[in-house]
C-alpha positions as CSV (number, residue, x, y, z in Angstrom):
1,X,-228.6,-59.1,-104.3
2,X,-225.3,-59.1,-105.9
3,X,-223.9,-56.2,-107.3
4,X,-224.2,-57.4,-111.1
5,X,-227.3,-59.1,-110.7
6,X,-228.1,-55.0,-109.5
7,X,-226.8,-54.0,-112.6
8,X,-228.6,-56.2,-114.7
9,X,-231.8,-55.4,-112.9
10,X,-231.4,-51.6,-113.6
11,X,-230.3,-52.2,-117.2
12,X,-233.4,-54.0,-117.8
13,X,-235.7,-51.5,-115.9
14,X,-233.9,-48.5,-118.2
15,X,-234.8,-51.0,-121.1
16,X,-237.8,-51.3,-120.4
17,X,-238.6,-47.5,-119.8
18,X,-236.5,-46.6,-123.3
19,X,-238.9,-49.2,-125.1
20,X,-242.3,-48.1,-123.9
21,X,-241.3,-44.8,-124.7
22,X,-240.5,-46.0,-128.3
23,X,-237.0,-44.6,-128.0
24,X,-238.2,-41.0,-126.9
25,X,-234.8,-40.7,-124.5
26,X,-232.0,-42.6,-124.7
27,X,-231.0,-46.0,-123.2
28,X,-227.9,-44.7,-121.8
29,X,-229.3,-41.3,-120.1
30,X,-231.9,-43.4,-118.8
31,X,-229.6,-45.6,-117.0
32,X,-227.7,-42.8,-115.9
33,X,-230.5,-40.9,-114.5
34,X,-231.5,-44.6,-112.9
35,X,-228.5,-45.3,-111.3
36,X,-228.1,-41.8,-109.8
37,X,-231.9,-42.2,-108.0
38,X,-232.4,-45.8,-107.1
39,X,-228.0,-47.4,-106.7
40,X,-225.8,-44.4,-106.2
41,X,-223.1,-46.1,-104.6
42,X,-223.4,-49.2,-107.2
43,X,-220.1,-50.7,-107.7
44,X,-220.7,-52.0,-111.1
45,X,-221.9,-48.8,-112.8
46,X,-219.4,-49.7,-115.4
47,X,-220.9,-52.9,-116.1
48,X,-224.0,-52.0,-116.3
49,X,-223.5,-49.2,-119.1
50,X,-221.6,-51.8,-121.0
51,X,-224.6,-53.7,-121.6
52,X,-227.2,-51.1,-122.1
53,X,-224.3,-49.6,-124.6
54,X,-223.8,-52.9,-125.8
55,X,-227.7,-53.9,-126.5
56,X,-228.1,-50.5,-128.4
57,X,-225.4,-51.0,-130.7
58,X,-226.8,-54.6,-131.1
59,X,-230.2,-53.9,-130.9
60,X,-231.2,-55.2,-134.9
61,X,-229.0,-58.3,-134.3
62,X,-230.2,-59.3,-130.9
63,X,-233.9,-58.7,-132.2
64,X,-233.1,-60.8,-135.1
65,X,-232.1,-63.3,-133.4
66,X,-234.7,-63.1,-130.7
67,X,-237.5,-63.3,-133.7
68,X,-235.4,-66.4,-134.9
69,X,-235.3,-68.6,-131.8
70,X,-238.8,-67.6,-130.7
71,X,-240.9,-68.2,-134.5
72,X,-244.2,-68.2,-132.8
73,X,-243.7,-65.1,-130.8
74,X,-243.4,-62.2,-133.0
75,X,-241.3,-59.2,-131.3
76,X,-243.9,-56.5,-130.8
77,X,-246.1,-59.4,-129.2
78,X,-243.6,-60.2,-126.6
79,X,-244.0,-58.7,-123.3
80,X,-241.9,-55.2,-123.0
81,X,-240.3,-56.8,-119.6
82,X,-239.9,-59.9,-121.5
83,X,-238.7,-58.5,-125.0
84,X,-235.7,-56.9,-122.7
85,X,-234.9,-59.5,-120.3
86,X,-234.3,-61.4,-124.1
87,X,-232.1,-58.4,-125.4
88,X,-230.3,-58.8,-122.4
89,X,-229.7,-62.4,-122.3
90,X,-229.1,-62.7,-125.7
91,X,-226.0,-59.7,-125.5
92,X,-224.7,-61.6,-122.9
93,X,-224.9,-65.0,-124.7
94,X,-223.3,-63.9,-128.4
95,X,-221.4,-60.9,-127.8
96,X,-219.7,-60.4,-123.7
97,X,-217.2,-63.0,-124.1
98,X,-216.4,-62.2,-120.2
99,X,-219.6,-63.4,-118.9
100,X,-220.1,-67.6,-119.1
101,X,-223.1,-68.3,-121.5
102,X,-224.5,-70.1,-117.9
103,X,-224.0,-67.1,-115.9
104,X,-225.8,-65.1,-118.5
105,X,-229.0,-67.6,-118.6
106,X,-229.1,-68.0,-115.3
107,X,-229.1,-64.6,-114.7
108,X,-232.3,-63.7,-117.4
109,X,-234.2,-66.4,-116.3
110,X,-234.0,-64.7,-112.7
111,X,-234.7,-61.2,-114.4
112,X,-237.6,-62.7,-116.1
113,X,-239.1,-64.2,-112.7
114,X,-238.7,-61.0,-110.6
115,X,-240.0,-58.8,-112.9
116,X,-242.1,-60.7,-115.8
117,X,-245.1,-62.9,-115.7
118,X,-246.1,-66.2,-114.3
119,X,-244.3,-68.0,-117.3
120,X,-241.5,-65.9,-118.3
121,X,-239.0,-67.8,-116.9
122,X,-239.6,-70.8,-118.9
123,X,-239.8,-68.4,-121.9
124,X,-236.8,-66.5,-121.5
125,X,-235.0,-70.4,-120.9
126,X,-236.7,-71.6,-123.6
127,X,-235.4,-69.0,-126.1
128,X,-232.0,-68.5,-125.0
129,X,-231.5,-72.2,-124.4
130,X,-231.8,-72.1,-128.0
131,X,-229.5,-69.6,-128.8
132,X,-226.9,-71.4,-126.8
133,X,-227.3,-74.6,-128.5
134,X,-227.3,-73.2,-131.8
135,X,-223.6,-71.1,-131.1
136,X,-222.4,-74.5,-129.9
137,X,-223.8,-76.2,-132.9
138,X,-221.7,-73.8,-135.3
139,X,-218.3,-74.0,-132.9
140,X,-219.0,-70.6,-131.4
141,X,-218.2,-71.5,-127.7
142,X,-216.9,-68.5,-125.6
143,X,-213.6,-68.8,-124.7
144,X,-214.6,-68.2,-121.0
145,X,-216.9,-71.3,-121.0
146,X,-213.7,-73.3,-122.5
147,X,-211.8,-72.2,-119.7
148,X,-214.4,-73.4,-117.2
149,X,-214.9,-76.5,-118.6
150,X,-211.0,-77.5,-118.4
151,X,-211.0,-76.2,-115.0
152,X,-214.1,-78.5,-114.4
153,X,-212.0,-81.6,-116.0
154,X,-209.1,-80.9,-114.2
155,X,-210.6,-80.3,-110.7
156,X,-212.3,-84.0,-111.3
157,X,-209.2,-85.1,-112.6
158,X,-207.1,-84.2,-109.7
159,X,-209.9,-86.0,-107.2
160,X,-209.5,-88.9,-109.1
161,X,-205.8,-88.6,-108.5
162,X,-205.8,-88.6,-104.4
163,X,-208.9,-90.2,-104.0
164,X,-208.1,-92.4,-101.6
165,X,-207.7,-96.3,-102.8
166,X,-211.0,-98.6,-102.0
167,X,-210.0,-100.9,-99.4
168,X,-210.1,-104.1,-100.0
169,X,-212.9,-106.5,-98.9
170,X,-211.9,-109.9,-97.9
């Protein structure tokens, strides 16, 4: 397991215990306290305080926009493991311009499998699919999946380039 992927996973498991404690203790000691018993040598401690800082601050947005892209599912119905795999995801997607909007759906969807239910994969893909399609729909692409991309054309561009000529067939 990678370091972030770590991370992520303990994020979502401090989450989770912050939300079925209605808020009792907060997100970030809860981490903390987290990281101390289950990763102490975690590289990414950093990273993984940004987005549990970073959901918080966010919370009414990202649950706004969860509630948007998933009509039928209203937020107190949604799963707790779920509900935070989705504040997660949807942090990443809108507002960590460092992580690709991919990378960040990938990485939910994996969240969702390990520790959700038989179908939250498809519904954390399903929801945050939608999100990404409606940022590109109003020209919000991430700078960091621009880059990508051009890399991506270049790279093919190149191979056309000094790919060899077809030889000829008589």
């Amino acid at each position: 397991m990678s370091n972030r992927h770590l991370a992520r996973a303990l994020t979502l498991q401090s989450l989770y215990e912050w939300d079925f404690h209605r808020g009792e203790q907060g997100a970030p000691e809860i981490l903390e306290r987290n990281i101390e018993e289950f990763a102490p040598e975690l590289d990414e401690k950093e990273f993984a305080s940004k987005l549990v800082t970073g959901v918080m601050e966010k919370l009414e947005e990202i649950d706004a926009t969860i509630t948007q892209f998933a009509p039928d599912w209203p937020l107190p119905k949604i799963t707790t493991v779920d509900r935070n795999v989705l504040r997660i995801g949807t942090y990443e997607l809108k507002y960590d311009n460092e992580i690709p909007s991919k990378v960040a759906i990938n990485e939910a969807i994996e969240l969702a499998k390990t520790f959700g239910g038989e179908s939250s994969g498809k519904f954390v893909n399903g929801v945050l699919g939608a999100v990404y399609r409606d940022q590109l729909a109003k020209g919000l692409e991430k700078e960091v999946d621009k880059e990508k991309k051009e890399k991506k054309e270049d790279e093919a561009e190149k191979k056309d380039v000094t790919a060899e000529p077809a030889p000829e067939v008589p």
